[in-house]
RODOTI-842768 format. One record per residue: x, z, y of N, C-alpha, C in turn; residue number from 1. Coordinates in Angstrom, 1 decimal, padded with zeros to 4 digits. Each point is the difference from the previous one (the first is absolute). Example, Ala and Ser with C-alpha at 12.3 -4.5 7.8 and 13.67 -1.06 7.14 Angstrom:
residues 2
PT    n_xx    n_zz    n_yy   ca_xx   ca_zz   ca_yy    c_xx    c_zz    c_yy    i
PT   013.2   007.8  -005.7  -000.9   000.0   001.2   000.9   000.0   001.2    1
PT  -000.4  -000.7   001.1   000.9   000.0   001.1  -000.8   000.8   001.1    2
end
This chain:
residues 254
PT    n_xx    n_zz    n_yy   ca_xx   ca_zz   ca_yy    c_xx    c_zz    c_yy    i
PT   000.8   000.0  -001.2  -000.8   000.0   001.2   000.9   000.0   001.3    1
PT   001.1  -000.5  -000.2   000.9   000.3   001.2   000.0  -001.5   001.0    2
PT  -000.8   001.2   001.2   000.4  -001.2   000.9  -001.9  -000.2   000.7    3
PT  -000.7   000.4  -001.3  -001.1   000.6   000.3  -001.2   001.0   000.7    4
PT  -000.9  -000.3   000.4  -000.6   001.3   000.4  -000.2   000.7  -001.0    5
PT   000.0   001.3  -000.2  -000.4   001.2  -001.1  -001.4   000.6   000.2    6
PT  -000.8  -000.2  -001.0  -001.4   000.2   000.2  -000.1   001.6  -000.2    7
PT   000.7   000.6  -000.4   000.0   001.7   000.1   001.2   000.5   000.0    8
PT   000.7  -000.7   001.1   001.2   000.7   001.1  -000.3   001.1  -000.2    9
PT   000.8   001.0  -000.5   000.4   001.7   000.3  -001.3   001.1  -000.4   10
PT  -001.0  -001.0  -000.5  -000.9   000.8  -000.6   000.6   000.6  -001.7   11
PT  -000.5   001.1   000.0   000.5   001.0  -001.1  -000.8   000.0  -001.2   12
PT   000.1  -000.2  -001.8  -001.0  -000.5  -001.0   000.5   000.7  -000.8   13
PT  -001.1   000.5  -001.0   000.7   000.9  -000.8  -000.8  -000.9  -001.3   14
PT   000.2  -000.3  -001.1  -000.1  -001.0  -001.2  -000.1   000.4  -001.0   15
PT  -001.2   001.2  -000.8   000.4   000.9  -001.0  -000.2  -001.3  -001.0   16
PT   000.6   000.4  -001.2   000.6  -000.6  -001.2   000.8  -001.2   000.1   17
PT   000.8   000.0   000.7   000.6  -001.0   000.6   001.2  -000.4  -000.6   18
PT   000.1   000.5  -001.4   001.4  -000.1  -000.3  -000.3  -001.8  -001.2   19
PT  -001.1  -000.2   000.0  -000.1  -001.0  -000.6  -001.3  -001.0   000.2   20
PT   000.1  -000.9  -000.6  -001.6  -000.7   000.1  -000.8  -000.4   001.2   21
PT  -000.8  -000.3   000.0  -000.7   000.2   001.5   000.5   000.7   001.6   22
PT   000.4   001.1  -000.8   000.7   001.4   001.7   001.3  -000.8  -000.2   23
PT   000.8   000.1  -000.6   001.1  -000.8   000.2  -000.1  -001.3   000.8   24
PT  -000.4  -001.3  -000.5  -000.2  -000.7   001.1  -001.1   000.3   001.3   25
PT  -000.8   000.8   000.2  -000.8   000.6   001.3   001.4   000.5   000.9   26
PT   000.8   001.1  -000.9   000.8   000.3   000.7   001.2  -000.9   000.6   27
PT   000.3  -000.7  -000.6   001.0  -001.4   000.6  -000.7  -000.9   000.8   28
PT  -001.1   000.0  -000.2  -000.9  -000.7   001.3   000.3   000.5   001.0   29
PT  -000.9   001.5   000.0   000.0   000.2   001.4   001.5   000.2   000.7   30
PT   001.1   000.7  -000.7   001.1  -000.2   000.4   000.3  -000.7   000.9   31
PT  -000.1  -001.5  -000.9   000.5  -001.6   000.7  -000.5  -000.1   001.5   32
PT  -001.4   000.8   000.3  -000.9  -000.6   001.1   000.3   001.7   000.8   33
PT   001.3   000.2   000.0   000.4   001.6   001.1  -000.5   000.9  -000.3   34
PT  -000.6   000.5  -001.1  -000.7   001.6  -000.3   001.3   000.6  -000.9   35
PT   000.3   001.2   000.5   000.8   001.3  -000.5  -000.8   000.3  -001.6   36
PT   000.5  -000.3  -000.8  -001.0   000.3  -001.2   000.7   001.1  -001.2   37
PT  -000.7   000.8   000.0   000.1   001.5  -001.1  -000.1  -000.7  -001.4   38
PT   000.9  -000.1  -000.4  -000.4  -001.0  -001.9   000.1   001.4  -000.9   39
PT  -001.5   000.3   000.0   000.1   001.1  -001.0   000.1  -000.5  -001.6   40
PT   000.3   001.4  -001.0  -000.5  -000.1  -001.1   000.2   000.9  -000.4   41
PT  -000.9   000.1  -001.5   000.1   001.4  -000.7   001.5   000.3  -000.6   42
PT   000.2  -001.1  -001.0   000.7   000.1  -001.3   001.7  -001.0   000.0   43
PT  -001.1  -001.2   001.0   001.1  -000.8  -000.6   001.1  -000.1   001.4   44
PT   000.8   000.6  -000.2   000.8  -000.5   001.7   001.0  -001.0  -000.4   45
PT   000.1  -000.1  -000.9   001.4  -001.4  -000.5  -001.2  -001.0   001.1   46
PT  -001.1  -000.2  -000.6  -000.7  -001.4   000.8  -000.2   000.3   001.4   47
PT  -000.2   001.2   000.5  -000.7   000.1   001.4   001.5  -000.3   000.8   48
PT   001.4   000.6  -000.7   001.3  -000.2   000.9   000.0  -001.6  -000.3   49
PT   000.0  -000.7  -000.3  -000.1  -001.4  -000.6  -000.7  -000.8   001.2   50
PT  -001.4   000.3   000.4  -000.9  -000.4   000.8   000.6   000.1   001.3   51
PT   000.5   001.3   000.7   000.5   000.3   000.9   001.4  -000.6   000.3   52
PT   000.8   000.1  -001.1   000.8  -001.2   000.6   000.0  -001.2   000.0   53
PT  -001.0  -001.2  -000.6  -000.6  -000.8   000.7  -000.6   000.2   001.6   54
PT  -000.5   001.1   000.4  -000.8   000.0   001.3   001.0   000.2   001.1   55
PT   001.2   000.8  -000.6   001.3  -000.4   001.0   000.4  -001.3  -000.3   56
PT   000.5  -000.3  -001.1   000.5  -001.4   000.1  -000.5  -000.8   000.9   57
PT  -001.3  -000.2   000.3  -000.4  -000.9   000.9  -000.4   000.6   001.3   58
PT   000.8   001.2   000.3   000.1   000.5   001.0  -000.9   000.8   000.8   59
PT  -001.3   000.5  -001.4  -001.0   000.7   000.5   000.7   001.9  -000.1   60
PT  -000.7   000.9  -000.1  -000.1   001.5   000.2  -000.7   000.2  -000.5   61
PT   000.5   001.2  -001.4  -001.2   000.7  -000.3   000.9   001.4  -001.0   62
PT  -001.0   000.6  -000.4   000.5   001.4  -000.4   000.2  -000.1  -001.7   63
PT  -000.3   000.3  -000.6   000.1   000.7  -001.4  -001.0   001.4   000.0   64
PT  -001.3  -000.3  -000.6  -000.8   001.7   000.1  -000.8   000.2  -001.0   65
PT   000.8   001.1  -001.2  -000.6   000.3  -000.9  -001.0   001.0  -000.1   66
PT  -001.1  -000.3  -000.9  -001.2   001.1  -000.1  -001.0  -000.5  -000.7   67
PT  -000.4   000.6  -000.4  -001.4  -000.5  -001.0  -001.1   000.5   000.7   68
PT  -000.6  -000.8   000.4  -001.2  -000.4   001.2  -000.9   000.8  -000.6   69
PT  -000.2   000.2  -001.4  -001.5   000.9  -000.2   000.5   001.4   000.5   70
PT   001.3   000.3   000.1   000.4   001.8   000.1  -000.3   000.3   001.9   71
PT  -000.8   000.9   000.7   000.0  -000.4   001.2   001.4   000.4   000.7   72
PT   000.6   001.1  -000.6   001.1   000.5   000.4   001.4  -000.9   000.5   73
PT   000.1  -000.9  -001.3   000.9  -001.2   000.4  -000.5  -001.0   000.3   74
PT  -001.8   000.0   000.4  -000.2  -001.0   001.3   000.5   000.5   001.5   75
PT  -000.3   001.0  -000.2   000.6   001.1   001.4   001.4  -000.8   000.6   76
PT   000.6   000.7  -000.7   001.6   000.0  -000.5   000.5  -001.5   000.1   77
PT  -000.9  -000.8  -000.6   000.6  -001.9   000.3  -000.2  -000.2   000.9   78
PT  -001.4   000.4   001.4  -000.6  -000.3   000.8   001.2   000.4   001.7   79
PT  -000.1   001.4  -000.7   001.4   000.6   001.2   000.7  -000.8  -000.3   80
PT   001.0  -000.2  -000.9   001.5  -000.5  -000.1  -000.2  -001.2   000.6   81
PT  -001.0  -001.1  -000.1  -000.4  -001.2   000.4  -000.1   000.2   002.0   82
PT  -000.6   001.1   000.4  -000.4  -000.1   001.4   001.3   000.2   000.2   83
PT   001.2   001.2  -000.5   001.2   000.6   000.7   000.9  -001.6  -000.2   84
PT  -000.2  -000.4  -000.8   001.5  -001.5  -000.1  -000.6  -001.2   000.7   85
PT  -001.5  -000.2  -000.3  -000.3  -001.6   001.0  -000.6   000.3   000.9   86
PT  -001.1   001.1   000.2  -000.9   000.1   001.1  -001.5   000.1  -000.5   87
PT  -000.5   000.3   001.2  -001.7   000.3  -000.4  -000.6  -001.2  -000.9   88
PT  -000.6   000.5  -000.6  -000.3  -001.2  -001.3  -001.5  -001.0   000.3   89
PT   000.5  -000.8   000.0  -001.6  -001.0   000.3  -000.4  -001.1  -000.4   90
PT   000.5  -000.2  -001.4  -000.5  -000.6  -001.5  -000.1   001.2  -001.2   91
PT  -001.0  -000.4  -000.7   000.2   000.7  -001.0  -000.8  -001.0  -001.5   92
PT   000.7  -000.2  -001.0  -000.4  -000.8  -000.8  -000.1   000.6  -001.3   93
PT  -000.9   000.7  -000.6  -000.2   000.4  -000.9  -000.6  -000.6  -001.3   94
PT   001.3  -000.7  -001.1   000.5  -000.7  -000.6   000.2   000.7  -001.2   95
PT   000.5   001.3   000.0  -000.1   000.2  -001.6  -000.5   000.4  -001.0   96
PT   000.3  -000.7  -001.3   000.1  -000.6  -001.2  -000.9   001.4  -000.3   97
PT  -001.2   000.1  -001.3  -000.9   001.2  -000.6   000.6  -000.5  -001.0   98
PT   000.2  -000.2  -001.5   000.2   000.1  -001.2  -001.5  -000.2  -000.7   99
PT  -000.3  -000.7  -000.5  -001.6   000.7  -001.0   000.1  -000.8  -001.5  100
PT  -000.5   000.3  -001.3   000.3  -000.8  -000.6  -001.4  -001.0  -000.3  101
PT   000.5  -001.3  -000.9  -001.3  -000.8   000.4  -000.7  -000.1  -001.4  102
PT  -001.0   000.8   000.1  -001.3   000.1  -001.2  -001.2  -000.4   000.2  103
PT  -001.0  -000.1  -001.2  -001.5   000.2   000.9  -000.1   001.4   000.4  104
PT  -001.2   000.1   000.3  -000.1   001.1   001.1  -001.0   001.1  -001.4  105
PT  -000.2  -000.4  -001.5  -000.2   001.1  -000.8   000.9   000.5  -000.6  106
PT   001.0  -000.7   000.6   001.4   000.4  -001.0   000.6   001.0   001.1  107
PT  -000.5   000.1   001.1   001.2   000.8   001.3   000.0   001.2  -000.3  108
PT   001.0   000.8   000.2  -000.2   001.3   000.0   000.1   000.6   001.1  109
PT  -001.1   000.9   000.7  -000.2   000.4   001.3   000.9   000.3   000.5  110
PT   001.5   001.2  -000.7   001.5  -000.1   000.9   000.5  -001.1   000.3  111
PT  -000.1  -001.3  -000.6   000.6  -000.6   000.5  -001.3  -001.0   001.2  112
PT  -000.7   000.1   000.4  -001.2  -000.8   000.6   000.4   001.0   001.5  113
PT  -000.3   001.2  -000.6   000.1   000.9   001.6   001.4   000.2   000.3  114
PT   000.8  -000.4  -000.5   001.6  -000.1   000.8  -000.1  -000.9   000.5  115
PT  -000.1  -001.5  -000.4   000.2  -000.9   000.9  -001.1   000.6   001.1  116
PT  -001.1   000.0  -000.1  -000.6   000.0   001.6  -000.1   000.9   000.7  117
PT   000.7   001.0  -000.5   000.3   001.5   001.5   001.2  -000.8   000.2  118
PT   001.2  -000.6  -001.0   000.7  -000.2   000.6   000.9  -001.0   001.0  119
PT  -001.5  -001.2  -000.3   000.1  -001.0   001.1  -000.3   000.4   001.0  120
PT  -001.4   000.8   000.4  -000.3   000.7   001.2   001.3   001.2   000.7  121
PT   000.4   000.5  -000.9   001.3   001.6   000.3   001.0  -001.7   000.4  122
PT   000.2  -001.1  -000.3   001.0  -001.2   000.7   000.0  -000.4   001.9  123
PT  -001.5   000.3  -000.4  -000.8  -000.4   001.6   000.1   000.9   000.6  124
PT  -001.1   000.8  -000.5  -000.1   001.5   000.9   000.9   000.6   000.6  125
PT   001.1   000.4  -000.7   001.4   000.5   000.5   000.6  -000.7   000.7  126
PT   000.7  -000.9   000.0   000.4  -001.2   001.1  -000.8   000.3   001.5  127
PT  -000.9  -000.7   000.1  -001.2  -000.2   000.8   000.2   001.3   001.1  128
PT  -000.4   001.1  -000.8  -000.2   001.2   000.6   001.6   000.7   000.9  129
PT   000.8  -000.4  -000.7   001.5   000.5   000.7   000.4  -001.1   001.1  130
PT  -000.6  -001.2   000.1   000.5  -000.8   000.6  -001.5  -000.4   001.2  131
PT  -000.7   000.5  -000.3  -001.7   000.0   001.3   000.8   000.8   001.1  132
PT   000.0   001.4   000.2   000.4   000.1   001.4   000.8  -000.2   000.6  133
PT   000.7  -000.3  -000.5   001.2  -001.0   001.2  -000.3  -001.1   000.5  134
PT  -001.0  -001.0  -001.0  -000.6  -001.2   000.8  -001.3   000.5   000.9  135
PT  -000.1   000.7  -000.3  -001.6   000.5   000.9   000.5   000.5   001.3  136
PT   001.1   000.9   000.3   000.8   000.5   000.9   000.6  -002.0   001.2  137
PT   000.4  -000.4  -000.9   000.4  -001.3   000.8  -001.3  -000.9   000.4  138
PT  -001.0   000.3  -001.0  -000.9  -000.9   000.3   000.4  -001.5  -000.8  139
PT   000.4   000.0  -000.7   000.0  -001.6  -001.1   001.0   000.4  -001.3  140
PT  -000.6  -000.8  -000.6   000.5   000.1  -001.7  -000.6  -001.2  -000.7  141
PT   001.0  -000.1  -001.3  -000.9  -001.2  -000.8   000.3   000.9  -001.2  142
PT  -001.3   000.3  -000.9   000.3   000.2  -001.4  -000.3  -001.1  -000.9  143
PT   000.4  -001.0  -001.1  -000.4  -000.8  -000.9   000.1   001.1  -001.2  144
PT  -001.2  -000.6  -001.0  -000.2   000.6  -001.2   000.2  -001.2  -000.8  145
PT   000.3   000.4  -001.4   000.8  -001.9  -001.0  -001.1   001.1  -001.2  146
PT  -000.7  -000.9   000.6  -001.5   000.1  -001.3   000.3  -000.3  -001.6  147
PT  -000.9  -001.1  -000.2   000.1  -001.0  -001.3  -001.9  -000.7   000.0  148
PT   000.3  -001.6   000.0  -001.1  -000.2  -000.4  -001.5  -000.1  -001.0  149
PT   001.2   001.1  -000.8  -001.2   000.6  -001.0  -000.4   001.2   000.4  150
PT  -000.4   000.3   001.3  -000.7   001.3   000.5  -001.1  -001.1   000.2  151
PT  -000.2  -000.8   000.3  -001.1  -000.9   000.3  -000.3  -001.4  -001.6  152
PT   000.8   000.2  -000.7  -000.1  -001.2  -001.1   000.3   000.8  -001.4  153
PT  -000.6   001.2  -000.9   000.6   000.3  -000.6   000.6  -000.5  -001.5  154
PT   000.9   000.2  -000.4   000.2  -000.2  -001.4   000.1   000.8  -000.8  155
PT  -000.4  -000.7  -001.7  -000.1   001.2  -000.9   001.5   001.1  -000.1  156
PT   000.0   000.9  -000.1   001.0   000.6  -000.4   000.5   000.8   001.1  157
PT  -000.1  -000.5   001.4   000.2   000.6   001.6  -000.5   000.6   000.5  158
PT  -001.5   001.1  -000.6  -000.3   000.7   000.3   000.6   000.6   001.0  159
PT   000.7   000.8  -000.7   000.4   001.2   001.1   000.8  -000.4   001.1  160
PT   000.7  -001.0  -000.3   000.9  -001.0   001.3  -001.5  -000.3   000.9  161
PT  -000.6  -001.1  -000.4  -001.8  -000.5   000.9  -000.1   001.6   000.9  162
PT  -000.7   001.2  -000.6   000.2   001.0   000.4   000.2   000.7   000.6  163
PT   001.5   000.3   000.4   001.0   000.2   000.8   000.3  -001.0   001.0  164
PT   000.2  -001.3  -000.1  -000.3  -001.4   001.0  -001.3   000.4   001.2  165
PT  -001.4   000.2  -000.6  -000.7  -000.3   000.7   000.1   001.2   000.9  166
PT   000.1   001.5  -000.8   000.3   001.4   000.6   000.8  -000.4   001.7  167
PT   001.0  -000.7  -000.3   001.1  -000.4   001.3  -000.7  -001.0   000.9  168
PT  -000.8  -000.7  -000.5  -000.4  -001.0   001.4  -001.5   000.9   000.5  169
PT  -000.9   001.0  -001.1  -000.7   000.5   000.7   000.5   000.9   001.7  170
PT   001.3   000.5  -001.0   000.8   001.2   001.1   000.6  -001.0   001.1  171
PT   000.2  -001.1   000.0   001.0  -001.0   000.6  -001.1  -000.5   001.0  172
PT  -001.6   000.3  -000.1  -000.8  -000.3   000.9  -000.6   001.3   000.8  173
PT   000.3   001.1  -000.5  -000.2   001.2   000.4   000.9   000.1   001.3  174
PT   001.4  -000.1  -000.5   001.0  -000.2   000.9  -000.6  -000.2   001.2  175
PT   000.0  -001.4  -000.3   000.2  -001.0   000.9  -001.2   000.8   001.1  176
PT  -001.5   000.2  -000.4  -001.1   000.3   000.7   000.5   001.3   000.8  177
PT   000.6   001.2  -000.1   000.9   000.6   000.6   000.7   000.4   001.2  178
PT   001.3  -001.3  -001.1   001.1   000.1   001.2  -000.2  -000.7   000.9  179
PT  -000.5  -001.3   000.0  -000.4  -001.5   001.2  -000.5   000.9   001.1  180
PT  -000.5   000.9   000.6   000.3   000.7   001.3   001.2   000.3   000.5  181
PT   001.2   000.2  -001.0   001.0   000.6   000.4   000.7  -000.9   000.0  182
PT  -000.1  -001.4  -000.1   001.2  -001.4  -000.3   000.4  -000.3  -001.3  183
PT  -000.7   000.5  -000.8   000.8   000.2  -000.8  -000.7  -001.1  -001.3  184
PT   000.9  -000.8  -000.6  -000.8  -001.0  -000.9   000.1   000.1  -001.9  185
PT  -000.9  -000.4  -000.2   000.4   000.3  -001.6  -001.1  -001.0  -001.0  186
PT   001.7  -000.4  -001.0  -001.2  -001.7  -000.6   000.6   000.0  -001.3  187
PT  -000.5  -000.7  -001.0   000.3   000.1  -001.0   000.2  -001.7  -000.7  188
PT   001.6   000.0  -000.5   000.1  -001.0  -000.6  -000.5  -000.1  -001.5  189
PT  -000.2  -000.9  -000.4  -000.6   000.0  -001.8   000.7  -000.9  -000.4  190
PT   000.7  -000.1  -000.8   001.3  -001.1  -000.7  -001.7  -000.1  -001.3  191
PT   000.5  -000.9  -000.7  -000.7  -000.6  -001.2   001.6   000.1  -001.0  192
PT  -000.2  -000.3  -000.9   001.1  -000.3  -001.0   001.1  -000.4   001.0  193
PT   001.2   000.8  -000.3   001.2   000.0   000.6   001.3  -000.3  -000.7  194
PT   001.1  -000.8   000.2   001.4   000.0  -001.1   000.7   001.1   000.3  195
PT  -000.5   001.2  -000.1   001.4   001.1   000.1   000.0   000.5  -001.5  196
PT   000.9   001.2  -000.2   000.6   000.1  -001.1  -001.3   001.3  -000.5  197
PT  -000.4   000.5   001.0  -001.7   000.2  -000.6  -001.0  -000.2  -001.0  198
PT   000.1  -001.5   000.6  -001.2  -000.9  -001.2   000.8  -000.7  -000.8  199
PT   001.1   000.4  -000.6   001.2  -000.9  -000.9  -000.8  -000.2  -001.3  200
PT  -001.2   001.2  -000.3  -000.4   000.4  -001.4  -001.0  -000.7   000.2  201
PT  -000.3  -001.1   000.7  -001.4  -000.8   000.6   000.8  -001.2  -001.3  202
PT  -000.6  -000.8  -001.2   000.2  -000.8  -000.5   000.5  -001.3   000.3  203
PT   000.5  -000.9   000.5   000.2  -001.2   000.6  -001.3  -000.9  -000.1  204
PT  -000.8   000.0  -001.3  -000.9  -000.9  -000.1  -001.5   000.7   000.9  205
PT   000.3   001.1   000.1  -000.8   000.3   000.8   000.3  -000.1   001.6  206
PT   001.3   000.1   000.0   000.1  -000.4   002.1  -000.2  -001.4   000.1  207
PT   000.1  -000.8  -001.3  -000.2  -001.6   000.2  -001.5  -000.2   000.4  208
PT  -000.6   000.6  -000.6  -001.5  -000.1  -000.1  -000.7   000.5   001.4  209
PT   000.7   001.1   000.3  -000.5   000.5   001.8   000.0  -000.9   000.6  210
PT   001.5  -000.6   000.1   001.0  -000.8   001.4  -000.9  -001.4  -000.5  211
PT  -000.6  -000.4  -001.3  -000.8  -001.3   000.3  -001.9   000.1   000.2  212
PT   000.0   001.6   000.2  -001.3   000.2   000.6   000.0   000.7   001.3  213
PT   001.0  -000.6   000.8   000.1   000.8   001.3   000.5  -001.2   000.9  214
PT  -000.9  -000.4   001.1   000.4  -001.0   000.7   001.1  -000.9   000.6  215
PT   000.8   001.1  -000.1   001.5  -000.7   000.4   000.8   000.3  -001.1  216
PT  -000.6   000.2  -001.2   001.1  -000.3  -001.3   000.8   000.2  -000.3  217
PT   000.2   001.2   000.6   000.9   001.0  -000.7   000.1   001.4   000.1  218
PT   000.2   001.2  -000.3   000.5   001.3   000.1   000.9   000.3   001.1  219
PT  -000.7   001.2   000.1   000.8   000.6   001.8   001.3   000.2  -000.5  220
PT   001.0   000.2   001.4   001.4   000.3  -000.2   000.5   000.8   001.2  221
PT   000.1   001.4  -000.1   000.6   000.6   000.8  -000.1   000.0   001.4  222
PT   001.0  -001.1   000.2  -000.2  -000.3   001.8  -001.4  -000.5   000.6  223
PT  -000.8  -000.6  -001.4  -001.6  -000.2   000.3  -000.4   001.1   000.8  224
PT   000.3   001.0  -000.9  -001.1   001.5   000.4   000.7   000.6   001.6  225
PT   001.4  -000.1  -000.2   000.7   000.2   001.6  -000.4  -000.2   001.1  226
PT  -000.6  -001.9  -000.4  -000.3  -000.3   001.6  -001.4   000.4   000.5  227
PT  -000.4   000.5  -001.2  -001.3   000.5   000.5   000.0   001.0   000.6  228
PT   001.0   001.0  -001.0   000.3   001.2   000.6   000.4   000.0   001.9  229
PT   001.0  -001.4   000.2   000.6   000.0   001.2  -001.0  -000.3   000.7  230
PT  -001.6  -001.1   000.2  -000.9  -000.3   000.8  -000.5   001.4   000.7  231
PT  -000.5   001.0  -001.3  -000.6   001.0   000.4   000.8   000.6   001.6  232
PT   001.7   000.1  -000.8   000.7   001.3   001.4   000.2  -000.6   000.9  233
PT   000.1  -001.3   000.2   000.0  -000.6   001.3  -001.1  -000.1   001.1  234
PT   000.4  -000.3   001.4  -000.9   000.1   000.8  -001.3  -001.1  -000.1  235
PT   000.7  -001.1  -000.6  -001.4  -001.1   000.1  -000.8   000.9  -001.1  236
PT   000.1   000.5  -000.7  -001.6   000.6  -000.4  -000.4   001.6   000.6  237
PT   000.6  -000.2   001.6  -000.4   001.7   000.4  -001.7  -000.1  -000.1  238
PT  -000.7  -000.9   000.0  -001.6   000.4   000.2  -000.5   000.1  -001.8  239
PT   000.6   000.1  -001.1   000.2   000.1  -001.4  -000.2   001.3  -000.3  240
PT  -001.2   000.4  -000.5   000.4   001.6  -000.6  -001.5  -000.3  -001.0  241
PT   000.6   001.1  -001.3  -001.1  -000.2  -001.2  -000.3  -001.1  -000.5  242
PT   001.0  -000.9   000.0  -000.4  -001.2  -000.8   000.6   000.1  -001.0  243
PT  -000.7  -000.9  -001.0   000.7   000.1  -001.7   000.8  -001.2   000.1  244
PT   001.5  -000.4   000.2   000.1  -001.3  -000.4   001.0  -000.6  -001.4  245
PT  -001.1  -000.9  -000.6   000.8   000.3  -001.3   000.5  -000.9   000.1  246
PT   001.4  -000.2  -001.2   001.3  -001.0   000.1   000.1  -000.2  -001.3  247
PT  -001.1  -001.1  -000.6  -000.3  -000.4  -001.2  -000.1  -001.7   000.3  248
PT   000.1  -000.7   000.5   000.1  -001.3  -000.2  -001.1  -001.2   000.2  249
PT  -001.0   001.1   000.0  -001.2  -000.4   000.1  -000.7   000.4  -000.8  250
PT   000.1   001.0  -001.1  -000.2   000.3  -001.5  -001.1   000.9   000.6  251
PT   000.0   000.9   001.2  -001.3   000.9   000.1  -000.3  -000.3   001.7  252
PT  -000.7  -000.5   000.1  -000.9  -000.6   001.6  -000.9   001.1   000.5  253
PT   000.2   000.3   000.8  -000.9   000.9   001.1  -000.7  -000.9   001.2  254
end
């Protein structure tokens, strides 16, 4: 981008699960376009140091901030370290990864049904909440939420993922109805079938069969879901708040 105008010059983003997949390129996006970006992760820091030296390499800024987003304590803890190294924070992209396994829904067993969805919401909720008064205090913020288009299209076996999906765009409209007095915006992207290392256990004959029932013929890829991610934080969509927009190809129309 050199030589460019920077669409979020010196604005501050913090990119939970960003060590891979989706947060990984969001977080090299917004980088590229001047945002200070927090590349969190739980587990894996081999990839999140990996990501971040890409975002220097091309001469963007960003931190390293570990914490597991459901614990509120080390959202606390990520959220300070984030305001003390880049500044008051005024992206926030909550991005990561629930785990669930994929059954029908007579086979689930309720520990595993009610983990994922307290702990998609304990993904949101905690974020959200450490990172609201400081944008309410300035008067502007963007939150994006990285849904899944099966909160609105379900499939067998995704129960509790559908679930948990829909749980976050209900709350992702709550938001929104809210903060929008205070500046403050919040929208939700929905990827459809995606290439990360995620859905690896997705069969091939089955991504063949989506990407030839989906208008532009093929399966999302990472930087797909980014630029959506990037439309939301920028200013051409400051009058954008509570919208669902999915990044499926055409595969689910609103």
């Amino acid at each position: 981008m050199c030589g460019e105008a920077k669409l979020l010059q010196d604005k501050v983003a913090i990119v939970t699960g960003s060590s891979r997949g989706i947060g990984a390129e969001t977080a090299k996006l917004l980088a590229a376009h001047g945002a200070k970006v927090a590349v969190n992760y739980c587990a894996s820091r081999e990839r999140a140091e990996q990501v971040l030296a890409e975002i220097r390499l091309r001469g963007g800024e960003g931190i390293l901030a570990q914490a597991d987003v459901t614990e509120r304590a080390q959202v606390e803890t990520l959220v300070r370290e984030t305001q003390e190294k880049l500044g008051p924070i005024d992206i926030l992209v909550n991005n990561a990864a629930i785990g669930f396994p994929t059954v029908p829904f007579t086979e689930y067993r309720w520990e595993d049904f009610e983990r994922k969805v307290v702990q998609e919401m304990a993904a949101c909720f905690h974020p959200c909440q450490a990172v609201i008064p400081g944008m309410v205090r300035r008067g502007h913020g963007c939150i994006v939420n990285v849904s899944s288009g099966l909160s609105r299209t379900p499939g067998v076996g995704y129960s509790s993922h559908s679930a948990a999906k829909s749980a976050l765009d209900a709350l992702s409209k709550s938001l929104a109805t809210e903060l929008g007095p205070a500046g403050i915006r919040v929208n939700v992207v929905a990827p459809g079938l995606t290439d990360t290392d995620a859905t690896a256990f997705v069969p091939a004959q089955v991504r063949e069969m989506i990407a030839q029932h989906t208008p532009l013929r093929r399966v999302g890829r990472p930087e797909d879901v980014a630029g959506a991610v990037l439309f939301c934080c920028v200013d051409w969509s400051r009058f954008v708040t509570g919208a669902y927009l999915p990044v499926s190809g055409g595969s689910h129309m609103i």
